[in-house]
C-alpha positions as CSV (number, residue, x, y, z in Angstrom):
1,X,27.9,1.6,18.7
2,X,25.7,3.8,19.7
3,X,21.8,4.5,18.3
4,X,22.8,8.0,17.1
5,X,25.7,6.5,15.1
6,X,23.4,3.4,14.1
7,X,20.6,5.2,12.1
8,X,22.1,7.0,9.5
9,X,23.9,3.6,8.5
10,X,20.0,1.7,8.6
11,X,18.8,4.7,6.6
12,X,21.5,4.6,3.8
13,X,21.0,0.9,3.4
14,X,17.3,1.8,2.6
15,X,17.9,4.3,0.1
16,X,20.0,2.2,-1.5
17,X,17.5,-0.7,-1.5
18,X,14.9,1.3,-2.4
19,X,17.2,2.8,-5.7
20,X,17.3,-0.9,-6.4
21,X,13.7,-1.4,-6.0
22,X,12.9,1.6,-8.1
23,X,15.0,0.2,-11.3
24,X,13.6,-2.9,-10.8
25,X,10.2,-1.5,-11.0
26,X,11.1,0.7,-13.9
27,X,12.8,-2.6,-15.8
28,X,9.9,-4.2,-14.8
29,X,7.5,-1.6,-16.6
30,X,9.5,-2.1,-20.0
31,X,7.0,-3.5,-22.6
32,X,10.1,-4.8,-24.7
33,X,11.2,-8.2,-22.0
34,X,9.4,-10.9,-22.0
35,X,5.8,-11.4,-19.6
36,X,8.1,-13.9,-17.6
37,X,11.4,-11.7,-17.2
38,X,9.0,-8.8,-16.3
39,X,7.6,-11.1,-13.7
40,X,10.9,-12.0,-12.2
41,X,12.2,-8.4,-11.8
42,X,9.4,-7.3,-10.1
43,X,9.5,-10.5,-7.6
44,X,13.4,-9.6,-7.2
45,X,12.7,-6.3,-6.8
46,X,10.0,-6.8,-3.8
47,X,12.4,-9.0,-2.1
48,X,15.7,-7.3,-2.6
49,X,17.2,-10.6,-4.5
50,X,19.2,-10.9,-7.7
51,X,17.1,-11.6,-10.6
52,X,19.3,-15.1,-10.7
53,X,18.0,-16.4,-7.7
54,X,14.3,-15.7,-9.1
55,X,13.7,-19.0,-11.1
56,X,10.2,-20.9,-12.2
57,X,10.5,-23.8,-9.6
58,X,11.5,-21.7,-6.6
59,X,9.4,-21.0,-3.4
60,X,8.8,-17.5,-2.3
61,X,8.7,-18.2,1.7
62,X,11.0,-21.2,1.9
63,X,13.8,-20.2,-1.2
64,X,13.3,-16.3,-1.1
65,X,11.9,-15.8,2.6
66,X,8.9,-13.8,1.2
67,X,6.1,-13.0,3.9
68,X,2.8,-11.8,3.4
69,X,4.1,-8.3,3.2
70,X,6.3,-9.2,0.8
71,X,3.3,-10.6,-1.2
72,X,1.3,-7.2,-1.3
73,X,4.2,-5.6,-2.5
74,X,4.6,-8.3,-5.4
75,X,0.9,-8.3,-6.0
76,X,0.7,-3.7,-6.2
77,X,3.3,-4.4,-9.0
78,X,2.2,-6.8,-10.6
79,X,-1.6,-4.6,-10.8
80,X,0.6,-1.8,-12.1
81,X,2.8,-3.4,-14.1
82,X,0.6,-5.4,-16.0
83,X,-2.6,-2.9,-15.8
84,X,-4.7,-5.6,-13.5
85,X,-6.6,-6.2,-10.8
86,X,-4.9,-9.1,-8.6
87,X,-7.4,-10.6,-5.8
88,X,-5.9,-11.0,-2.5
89,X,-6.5,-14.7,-2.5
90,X,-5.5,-15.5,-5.8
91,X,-1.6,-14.1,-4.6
92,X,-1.9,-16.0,-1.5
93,X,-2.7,-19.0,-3.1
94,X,0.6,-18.9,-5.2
95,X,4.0,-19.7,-3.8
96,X,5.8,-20.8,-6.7
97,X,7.6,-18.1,-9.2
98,X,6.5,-20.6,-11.9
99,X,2.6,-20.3,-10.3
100,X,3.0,-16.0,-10.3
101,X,4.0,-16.3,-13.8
102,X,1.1,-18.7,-15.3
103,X,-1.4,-16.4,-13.2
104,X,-0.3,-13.0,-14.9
105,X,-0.4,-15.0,-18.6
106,X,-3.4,-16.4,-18.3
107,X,-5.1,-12.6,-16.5
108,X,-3.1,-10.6,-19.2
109,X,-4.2,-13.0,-21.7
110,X,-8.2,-12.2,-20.8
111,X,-7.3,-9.1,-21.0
112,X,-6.1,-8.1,-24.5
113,X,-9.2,-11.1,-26.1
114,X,-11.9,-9.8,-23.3
């Protein structure tokens, strides 16, 4: 195959992972679900994974293959998502989905009593 006939098959896949992402995001922004299922969208949404595989006791490098990149994406969403300011170290600190979603109650939490 040819690079001319190669690109306009990479580029489709991205539009249609970024349609994904963009749902994900908007589920993600509903303040009807639930602090944790809003959590887990936007971590399958970052990583292009069903929400299924997204559970409490799984690992975002070794389970999901998130990288630091993947991180900053999860941490932006999270900010917007949830109207907060995530530290750097504080997202690299946590691996587990279970960790991610303790963090976010405990910020959101300050944040409605503070």
């Amino acid at each position: 195959m040819s690079a001319g006939k190669l690109y306009p098959l990479v580029f489709e896949m991205s539009v249609v992972q970024v349609t994904l992402f963009k749902s994900k995001v908007l589920m993600a922004n509903d303040k009807s679900l639930f602090l944790e299922d809003r959590v887990k969208i936007i971590i399958a949404g970052a990583l292009c994974v069903e929400k299924d595989k997204v559970k409490n006791g799984v690992l975002l490098d070794k389970d999901l293959g998130a990288d630091y990149l993947d991180k900053a994406v999860i941490q932006m969403n999270l900010e917007d998502a949830f109207n907060i300011v995530v530290p750097d170290k504080d997202i690299a600190e946590k691996n587990k989905v279970s960790e991610i979603i303790n963090y976010i109650k405990k910020r959101t939490d300050a944040t409605v009593s503070g």
